[in-house]
C-alpha positions in Angstrom: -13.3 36.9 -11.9 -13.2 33.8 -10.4 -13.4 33.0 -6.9 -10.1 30.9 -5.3 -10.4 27.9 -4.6 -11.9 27.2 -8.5 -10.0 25.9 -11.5 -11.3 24.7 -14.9 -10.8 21.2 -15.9 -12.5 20.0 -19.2 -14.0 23.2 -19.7 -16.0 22.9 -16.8 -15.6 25.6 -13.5 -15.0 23.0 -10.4 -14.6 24.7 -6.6 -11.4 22.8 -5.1 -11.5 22.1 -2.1 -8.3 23.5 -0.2 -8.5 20.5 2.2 -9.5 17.7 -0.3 -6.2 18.9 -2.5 -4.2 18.9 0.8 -5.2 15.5 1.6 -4.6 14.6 -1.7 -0.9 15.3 -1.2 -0.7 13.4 1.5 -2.1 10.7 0.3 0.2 10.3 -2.6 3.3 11.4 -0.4 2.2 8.4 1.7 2.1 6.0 -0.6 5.3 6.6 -2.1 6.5 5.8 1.5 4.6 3.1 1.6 5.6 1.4 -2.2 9.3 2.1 -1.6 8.9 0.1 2.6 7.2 -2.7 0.2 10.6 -2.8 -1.6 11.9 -3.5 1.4 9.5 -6.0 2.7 9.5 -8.2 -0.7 13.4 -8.6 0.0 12.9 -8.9 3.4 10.4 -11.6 2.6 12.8 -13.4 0.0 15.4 -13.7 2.4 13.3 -14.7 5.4 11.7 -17.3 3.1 15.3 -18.3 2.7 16.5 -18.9 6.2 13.4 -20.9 6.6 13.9 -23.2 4.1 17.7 -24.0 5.3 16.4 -24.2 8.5 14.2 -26.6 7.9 16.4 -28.7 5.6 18.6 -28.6 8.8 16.2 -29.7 11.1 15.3 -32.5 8.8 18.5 -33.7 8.1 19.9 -33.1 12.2 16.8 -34.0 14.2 17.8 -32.1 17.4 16.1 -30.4 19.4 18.6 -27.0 18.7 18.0 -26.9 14.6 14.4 -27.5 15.6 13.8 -24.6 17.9 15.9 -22.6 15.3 13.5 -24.0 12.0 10.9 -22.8 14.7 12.4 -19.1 15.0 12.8 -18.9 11.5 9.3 -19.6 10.7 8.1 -17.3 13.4 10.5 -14.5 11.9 9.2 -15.5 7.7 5.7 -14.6 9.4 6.4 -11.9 11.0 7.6 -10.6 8.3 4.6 -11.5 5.8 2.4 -9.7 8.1 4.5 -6.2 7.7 4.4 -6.3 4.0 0.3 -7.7 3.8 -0.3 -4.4 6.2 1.1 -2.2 4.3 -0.3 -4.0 1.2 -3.5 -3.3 2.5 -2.5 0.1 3.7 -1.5 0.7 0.4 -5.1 -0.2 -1.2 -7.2 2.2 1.3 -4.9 4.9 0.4 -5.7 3.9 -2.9 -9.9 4.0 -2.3 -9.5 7.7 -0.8 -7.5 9.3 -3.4 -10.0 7.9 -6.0 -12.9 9.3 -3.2 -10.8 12.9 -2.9 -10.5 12.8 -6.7 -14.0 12.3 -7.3 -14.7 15.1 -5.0 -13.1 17.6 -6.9 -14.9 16.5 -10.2 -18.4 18.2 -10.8 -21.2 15.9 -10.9 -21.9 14.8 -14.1 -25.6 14.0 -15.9 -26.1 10.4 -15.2 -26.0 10.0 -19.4 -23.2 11.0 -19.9 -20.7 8.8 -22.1 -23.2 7.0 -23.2 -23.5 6.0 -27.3 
């Protein structure tokens, strides 16, 4: 009988980790979270990108010092928002790097041969 904790992938009996497959659920649950906020941010970005570019046509074409300090505000608010969405970008990809560690974890050491020819 086996022991729990085990289950048989490719033929093979593998001891799961109860901790390792918790993890593993978070780490997907998170980065779902995380790809739908991108959603979110890519908008946010477009539009942000948006107001900057008016802005700065405005500032251009007015040469005050109001449509300057609002081109200013609008830049500071396009990077502002760039920085949200490259965090969680890069949140995204070290989620990514421990799900493939957790995954490879769980999968029994193979001879180093293997798939070869």
């Amino acid at each position: 009988m086996p022991r729990r904790g085990t289950g048989l992938i490719d033929g093979v009996r593998v001891r799961l980790g109860g901790n390792v497959e918790k993890r593993l659920a978070q780490v997907r649950q998170e980065m779902a979270r995380l790809r739908a906020e991108l959603r979110v941010l890519d908008e946010q970005v477009t539009y942000a990108r948006e107001l900057a570019d008016d802005a700065d046509t405005r500032a251009v074409v007015s040469q005050t010092p109001l449509a300057d300090r609002e081109r200013g505000d609008a830049q500071d608010g396009l990077r502002r928002v760039r920085r949200q969405h490259d965090e969680a970008v890069a949140r995204v990809a070290e989620l990514v790097a421990e799900q493939d560690a957790l995954l490879e974890r769980l999968l029994p050491r193979t001879e180093a041969g293997r798939g070869d020819g």
